[in-house]
PDB file as gemmi writes it, atoms N, CA and C in Angstrom:
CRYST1    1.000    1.000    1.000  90.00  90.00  90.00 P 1                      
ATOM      1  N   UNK A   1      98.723  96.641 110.322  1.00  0.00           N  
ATOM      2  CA  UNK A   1      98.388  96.558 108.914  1.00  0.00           C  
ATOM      3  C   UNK A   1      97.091  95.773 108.750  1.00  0.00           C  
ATOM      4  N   UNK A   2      96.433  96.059 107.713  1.00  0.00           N  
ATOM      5  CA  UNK A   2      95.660  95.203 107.052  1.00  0.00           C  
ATOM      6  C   UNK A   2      95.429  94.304 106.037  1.00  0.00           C  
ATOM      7  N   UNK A   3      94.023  93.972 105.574  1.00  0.00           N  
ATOM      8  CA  UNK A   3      94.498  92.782 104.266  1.00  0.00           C  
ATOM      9  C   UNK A   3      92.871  93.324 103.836  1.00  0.00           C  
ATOM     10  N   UNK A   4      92.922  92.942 102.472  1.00  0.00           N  
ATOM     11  CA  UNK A   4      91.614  93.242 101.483  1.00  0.00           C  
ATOM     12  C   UNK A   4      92.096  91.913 100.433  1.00  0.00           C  
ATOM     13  N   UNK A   5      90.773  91.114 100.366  1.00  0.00           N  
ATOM     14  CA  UNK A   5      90.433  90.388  99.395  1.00  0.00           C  
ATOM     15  C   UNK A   5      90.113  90.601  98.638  1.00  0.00           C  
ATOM     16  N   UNK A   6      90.495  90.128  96.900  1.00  0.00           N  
ATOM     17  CA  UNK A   6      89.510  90.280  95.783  1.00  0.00           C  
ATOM     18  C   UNK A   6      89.261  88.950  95.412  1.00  0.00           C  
ATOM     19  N   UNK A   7      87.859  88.816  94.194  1.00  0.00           N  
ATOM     20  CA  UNK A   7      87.206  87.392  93.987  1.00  0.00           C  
ATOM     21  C   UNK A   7      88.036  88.396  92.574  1.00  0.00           C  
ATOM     22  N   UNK A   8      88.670  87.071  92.050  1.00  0.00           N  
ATOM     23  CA  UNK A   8      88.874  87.217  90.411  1.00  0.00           C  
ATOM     24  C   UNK A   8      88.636  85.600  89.718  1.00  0.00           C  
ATOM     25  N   UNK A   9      88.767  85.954  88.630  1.00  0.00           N  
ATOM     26  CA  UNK A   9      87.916  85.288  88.140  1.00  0.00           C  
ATOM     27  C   UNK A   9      89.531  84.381  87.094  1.00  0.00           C  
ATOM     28  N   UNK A  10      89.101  82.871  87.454  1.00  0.00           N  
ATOM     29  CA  UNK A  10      90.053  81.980  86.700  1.00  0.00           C  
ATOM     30  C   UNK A  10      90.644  82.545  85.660  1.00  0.00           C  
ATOM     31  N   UNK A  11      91.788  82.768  84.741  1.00  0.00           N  
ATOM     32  CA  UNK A  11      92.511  82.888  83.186  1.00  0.00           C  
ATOM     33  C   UNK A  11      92.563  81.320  83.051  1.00  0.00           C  
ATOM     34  N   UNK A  12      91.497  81.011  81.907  1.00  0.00           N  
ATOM     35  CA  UNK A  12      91.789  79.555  81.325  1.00  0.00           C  
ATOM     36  C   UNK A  12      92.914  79.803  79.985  1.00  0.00           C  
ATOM     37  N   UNK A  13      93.156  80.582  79.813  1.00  0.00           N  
ATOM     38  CA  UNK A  13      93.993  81.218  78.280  1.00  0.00           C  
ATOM     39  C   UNK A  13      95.134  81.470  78.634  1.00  0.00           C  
ATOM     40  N   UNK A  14      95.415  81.446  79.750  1.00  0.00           N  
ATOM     41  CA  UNK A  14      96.887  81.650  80.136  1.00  0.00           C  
ATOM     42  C   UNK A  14      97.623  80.321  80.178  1.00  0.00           C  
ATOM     43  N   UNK A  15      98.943  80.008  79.299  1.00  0.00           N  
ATOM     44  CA  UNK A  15      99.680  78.707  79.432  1.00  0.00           C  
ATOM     45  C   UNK A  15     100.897  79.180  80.098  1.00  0.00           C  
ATOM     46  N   UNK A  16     101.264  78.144  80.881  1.00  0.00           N  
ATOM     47  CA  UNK A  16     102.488  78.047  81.578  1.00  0.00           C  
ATOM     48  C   UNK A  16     102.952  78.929  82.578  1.00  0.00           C  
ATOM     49  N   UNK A  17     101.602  79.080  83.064  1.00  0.00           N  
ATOM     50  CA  UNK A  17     101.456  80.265  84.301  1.00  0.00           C  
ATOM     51  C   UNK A  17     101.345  79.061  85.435  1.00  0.00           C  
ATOM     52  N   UNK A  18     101.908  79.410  86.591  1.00  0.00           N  
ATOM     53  CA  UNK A  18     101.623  78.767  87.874  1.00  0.00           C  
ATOM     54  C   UNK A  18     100.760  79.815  89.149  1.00  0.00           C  
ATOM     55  N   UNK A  19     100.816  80.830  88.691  1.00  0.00           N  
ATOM     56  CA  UNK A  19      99.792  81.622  89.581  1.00  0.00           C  
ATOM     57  C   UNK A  19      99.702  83.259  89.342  1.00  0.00           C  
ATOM     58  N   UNK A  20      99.730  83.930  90.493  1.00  0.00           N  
ATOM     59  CA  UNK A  20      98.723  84.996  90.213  1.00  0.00           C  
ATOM     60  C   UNK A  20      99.779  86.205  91.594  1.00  0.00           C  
ATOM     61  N   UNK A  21     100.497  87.302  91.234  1.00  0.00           N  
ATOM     62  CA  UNK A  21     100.949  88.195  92.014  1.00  0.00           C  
ATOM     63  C   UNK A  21     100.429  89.165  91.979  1.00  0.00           C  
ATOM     64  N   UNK A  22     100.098  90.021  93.091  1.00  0.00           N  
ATOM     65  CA  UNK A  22      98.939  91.496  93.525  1.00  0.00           C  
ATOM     66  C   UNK A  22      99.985  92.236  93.811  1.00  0.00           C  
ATOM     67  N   UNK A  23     100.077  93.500  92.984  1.00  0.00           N  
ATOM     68  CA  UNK A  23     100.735  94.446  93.412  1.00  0.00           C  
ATOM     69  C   UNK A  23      99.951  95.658  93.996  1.00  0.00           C  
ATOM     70  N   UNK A  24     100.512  96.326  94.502  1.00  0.00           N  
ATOM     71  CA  UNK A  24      99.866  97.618  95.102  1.00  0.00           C  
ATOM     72  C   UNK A  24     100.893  98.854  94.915  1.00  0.00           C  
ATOM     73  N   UNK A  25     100.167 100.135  95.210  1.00  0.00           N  
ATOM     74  CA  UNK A  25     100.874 101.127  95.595  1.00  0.00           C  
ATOM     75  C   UNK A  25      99.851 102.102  96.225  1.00  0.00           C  
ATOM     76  N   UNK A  26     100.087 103.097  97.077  1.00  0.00           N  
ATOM     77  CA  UNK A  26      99.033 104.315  97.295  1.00  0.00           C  
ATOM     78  C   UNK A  26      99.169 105.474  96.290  1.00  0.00           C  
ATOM     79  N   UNK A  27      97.451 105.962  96.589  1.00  0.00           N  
ATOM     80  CA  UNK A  27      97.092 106.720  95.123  1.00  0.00           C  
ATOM     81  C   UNK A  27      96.039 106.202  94.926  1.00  0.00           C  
ATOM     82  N   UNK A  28      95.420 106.622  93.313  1.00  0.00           N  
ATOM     83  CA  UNK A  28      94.814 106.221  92.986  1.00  0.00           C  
ATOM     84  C   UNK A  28      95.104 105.760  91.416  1.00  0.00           C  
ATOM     85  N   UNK A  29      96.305 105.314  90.963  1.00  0.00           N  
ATOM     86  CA  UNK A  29      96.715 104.934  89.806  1.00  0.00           C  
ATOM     87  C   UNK A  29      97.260 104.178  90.099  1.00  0.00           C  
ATOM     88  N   UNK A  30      97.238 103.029  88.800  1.00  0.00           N  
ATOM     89  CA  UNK A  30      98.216 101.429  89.190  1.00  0.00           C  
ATOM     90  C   UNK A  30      98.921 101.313  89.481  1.00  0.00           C  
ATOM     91  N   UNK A  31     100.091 100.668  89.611  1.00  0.00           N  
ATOM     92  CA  UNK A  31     101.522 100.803  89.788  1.00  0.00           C  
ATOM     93  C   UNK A  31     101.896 100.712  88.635  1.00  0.00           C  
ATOM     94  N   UNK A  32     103.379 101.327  87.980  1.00  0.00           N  
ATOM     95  CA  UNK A  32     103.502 101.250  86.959  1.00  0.00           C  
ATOM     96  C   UNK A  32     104.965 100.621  86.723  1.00  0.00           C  
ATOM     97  N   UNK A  33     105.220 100.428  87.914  1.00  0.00           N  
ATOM     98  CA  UNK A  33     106.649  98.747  87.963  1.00  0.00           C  
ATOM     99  C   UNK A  33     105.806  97.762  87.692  1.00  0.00           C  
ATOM    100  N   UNK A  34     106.744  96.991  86.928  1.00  0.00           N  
ATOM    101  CA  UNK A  34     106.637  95.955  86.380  1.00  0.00           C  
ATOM    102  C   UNK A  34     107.066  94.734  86.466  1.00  0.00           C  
ATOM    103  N   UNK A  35     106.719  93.662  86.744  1.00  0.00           N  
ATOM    104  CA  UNK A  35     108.024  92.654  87.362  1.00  0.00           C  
ATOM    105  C   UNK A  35     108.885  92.288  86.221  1.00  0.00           C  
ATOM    106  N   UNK A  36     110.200  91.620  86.470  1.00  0.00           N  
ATOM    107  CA  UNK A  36     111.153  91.581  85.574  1.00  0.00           C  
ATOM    108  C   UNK A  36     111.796  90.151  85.754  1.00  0.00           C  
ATOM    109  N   UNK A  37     111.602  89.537  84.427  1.00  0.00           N  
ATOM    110  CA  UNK A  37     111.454  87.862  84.343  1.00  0.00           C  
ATOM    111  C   UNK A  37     113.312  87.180  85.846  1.00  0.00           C  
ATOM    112  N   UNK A  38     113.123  86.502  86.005  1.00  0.00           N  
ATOM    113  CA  UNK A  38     114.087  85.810  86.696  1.00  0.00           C  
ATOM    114  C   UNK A  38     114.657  86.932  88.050  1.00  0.00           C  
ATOM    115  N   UNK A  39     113.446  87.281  88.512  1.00  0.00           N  
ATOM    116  CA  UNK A  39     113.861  88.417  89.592  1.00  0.00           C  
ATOM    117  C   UNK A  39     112.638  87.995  90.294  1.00  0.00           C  
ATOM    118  N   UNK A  40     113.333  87.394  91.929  1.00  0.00           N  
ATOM    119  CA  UNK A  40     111.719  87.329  92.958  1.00  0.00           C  
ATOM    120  C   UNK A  40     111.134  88.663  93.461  1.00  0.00           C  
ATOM    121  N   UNK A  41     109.998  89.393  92.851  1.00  0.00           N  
ATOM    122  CA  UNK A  41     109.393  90.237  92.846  1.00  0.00           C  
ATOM    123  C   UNK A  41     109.223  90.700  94.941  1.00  0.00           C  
ATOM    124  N   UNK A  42     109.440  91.600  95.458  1.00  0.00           N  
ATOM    125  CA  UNK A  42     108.808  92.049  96.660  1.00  0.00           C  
ATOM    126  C   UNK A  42     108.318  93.409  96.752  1.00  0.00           C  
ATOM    127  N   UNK A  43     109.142  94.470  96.517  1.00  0.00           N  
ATOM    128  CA  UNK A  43     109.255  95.983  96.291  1.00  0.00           C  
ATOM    129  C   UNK A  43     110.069  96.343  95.368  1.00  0.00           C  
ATOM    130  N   UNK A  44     109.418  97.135  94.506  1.00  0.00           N  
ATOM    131  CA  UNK A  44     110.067  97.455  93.550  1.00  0.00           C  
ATOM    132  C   UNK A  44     109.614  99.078  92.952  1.00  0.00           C  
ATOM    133  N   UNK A  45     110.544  99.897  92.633  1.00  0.00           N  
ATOM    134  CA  UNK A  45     109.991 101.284  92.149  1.00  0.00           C  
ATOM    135  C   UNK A  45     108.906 101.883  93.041  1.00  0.00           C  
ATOM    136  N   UNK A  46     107.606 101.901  92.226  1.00  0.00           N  
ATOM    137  CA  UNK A  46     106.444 102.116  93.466  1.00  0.00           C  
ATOM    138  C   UNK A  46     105.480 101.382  93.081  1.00  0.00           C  
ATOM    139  N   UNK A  47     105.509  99.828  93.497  1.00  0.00           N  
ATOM    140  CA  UNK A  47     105.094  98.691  93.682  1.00  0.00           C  
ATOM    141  C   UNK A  47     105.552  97.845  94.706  1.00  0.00           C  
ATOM    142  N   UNK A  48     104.407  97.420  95.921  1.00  0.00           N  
ATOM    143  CA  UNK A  48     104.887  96.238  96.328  1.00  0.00           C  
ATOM    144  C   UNK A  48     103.982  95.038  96.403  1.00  0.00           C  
ATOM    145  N   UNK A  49     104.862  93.840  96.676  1.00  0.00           N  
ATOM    146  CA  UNK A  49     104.203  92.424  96.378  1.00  0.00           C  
ATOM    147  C   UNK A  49     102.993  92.537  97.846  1.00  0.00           C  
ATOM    148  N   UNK A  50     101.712  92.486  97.560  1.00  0.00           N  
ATOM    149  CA  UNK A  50     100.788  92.456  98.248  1.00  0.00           C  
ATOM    150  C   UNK A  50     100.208  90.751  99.052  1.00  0.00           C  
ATOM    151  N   UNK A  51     100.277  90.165  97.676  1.00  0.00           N  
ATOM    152  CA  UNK A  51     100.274  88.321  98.205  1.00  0.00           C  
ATOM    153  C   UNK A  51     100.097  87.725  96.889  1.00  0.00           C  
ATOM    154  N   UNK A  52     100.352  86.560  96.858  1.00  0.00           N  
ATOM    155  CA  UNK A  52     100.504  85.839  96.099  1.00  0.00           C  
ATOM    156  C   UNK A  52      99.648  84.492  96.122  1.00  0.00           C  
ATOM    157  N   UNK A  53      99.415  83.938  94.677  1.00  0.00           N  
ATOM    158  CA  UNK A  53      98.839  82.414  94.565  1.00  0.00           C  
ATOM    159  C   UNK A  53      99.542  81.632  93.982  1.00  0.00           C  
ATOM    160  N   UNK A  54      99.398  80.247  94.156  1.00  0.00           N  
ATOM    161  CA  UNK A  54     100.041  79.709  93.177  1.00  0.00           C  
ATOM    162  C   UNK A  54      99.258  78.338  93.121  1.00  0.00           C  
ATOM    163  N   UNK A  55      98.402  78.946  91.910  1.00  0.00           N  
ATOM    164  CA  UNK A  55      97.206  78.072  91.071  1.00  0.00           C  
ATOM    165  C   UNK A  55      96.838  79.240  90.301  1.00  0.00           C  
ATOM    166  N   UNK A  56      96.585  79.061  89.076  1.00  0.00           N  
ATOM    167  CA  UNK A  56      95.847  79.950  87.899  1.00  0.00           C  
ATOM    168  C   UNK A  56      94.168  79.897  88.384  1.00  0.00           C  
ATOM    169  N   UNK A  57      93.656  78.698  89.363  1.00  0.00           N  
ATOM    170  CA  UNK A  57      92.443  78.170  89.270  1.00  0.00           C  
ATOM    171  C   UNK A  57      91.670  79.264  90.512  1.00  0.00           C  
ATOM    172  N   UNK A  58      92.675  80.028  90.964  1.00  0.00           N  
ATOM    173  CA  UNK A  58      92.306  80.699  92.338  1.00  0.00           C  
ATOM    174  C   UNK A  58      90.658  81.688  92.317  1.00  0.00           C  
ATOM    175  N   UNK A  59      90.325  81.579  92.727  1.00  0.00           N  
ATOM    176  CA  UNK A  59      88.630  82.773  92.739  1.00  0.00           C  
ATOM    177  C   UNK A  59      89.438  83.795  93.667  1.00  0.00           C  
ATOM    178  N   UNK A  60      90.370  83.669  94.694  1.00  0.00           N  
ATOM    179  CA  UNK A  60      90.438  84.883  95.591  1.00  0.00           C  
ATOM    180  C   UNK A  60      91.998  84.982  95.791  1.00  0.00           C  
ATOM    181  N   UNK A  61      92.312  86.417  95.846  1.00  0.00           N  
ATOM    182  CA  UNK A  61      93.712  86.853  96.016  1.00  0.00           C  
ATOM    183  C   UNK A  61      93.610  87.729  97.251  1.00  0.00           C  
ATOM    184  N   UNK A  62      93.949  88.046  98.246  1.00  0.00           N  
ATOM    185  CA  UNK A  62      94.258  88.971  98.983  1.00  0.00           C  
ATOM    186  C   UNK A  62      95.646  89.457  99.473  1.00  0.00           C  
ATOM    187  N   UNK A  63      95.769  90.574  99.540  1.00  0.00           N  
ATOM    188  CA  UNK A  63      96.704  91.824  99.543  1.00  0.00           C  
ATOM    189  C   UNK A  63      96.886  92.328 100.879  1.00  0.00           C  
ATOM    190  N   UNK A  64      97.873  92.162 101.657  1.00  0.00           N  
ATOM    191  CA  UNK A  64      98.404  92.792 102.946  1.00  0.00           C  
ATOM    192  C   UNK A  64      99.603  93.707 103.083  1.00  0.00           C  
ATOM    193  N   UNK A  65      99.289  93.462 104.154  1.00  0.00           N  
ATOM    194  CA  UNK A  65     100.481  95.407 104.471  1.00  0.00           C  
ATOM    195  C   UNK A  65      99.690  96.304 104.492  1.00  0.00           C  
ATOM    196  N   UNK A  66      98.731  96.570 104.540  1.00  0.00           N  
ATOM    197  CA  UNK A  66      97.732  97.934 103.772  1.00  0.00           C  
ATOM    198  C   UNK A  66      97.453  98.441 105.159  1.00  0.00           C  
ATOM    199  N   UNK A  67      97.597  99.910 105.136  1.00  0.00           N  
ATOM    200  CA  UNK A  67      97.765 100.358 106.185  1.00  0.00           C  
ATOM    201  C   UNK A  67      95.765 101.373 106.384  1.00  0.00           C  
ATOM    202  N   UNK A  68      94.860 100.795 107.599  1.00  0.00           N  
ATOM    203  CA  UNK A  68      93.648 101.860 107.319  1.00  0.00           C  
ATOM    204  C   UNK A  68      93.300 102.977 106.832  1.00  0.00           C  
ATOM    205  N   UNK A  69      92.494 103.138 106.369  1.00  0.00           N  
ATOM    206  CA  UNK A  69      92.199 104.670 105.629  1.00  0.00           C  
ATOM    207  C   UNK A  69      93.281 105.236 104.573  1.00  0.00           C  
ATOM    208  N   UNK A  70      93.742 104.297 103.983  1.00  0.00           N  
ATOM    209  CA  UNK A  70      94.615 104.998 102.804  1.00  0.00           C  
ATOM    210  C   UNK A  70      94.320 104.577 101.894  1.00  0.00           C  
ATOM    211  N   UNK A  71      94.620 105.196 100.534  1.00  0.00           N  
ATOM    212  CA  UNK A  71      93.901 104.704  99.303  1.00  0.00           C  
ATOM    213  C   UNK A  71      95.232 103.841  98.501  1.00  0.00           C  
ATOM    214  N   UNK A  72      94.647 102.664  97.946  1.00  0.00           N  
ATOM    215  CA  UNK A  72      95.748 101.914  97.341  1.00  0.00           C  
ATOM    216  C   UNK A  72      94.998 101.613  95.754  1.00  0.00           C  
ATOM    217  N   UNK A  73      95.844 101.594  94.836  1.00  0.00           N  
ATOM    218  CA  UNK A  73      95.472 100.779  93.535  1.00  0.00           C  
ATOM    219  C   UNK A  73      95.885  99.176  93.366  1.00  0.00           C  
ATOM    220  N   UNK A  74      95.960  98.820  92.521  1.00  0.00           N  
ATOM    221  CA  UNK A  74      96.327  97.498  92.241  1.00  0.00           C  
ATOM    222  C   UNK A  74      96.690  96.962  90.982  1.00  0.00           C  
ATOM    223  N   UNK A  75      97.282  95.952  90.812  1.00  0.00           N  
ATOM    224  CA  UNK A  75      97.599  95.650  89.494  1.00  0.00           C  
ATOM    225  C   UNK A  75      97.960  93.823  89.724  1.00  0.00           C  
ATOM    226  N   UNK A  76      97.337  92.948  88.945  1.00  0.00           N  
ATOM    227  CA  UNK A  76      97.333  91.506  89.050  1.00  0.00           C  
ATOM    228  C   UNK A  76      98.777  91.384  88.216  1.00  0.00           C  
ATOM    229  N   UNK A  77      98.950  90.210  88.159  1.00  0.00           N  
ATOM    230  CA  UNK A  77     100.254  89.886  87.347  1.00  0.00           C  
ATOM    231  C   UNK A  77     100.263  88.210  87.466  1.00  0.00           C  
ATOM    232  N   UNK A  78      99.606  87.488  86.031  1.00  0.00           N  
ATOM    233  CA  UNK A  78     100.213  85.980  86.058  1.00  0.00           C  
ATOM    234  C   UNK A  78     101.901  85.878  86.280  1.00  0.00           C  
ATOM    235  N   UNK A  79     102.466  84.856  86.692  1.00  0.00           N  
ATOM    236  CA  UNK A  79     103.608  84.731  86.924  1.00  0.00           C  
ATOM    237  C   UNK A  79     103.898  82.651  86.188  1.00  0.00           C  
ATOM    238  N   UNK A  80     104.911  82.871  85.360  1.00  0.00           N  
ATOM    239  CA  UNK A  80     105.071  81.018  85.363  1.00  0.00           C  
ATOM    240  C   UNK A  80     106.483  81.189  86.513  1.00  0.00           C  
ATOM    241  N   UNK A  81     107.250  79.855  86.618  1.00  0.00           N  
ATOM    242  CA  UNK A  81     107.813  79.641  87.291  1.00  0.00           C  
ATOM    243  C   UNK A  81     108.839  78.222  86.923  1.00  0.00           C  
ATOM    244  N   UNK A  82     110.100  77.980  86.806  1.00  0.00           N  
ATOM    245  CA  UNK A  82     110.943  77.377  86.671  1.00  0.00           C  
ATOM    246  C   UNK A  82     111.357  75.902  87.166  1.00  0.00           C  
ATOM    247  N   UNK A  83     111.420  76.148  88.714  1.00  0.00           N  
ATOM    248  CA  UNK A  83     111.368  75.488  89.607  1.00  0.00           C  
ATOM    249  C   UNK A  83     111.107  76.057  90.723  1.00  0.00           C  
ATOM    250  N   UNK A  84     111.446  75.558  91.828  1.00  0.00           N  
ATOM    251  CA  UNK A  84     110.797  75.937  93.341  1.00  0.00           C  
ATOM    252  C   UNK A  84     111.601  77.351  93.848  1.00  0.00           C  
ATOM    253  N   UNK A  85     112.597  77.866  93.138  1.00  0.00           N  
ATOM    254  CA  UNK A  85     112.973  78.843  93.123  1.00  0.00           C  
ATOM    255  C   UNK A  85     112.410  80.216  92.791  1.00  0.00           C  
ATOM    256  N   UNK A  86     112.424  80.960  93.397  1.00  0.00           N  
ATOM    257  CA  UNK A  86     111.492  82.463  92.949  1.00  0.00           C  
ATOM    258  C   UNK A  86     112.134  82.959  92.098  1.00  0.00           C  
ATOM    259  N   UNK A  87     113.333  83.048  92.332  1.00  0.00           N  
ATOM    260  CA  UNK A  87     114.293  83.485  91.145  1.00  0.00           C  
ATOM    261  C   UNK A  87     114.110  83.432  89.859  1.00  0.00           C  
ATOM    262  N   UNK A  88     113.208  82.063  89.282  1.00  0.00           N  
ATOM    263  CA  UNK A  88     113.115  81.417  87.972  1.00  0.00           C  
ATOM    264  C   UNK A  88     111.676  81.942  87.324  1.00  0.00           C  
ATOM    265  N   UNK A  89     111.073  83.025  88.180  1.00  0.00           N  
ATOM    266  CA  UNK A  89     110.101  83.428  87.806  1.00  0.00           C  
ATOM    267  C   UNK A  89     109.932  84.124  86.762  1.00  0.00           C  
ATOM    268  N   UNK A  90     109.080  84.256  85.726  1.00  0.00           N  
ATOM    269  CA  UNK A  90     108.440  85.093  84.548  1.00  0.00           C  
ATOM    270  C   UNK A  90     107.212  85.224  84.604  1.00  0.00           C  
ATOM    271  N   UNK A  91     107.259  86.734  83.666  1.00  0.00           N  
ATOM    272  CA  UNK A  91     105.629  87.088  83.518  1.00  0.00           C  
ATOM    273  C   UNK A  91     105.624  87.433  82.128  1.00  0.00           C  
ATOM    274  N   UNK A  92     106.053  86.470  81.583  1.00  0.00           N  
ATOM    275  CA  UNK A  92     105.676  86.935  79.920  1.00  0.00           C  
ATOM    276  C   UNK A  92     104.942  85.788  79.099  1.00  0.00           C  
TER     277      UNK A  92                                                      
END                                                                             
């Protein structure tokens, strides 16, 4: 497998976010799963968790699993968070 970086750019407007989840799928359209509050996101429908941050302040996210020469889309997703549990996660 591989990995691809993106530079994105800080959300100062986002409150009570603790970071930043990359989804993927192959194709050339986003994924159109969605994460679903108090559920630790990995694979889902036709989305999977690519990598994760956890700082809103991040410049770079990168995305693994990605297999050469195939075409993938993407889709960012702030995430807040509860406690140290993934479980307690939201994206609303």
């Amino acid at each position: 497998s591989t990995t691809i970086t993106f530079n994105i750019q800080a959300l100062s407007g986002i409150t009570n976010a603790a970071g930043y989840n990359i989804l993927y799928k192959t194709g050339t359209s986003a994924p159109t799963t969605t994460p679903t509050d108090g559920v630790a996101f990995v694979t889902t429908g036709d989305a999977t968790l690519g990598g994760s941050t956890t700082t809103l302040s991040a410049t770079t996210i990168t995305a693994s699993g990605l297999t050469p020469g195939q075409t993938y889309s993407f889709a960012l997703y702030p995430y807040g968070i509860g406690s140290s549990n993934d479980a307690t996660r939201n994206y609303r």
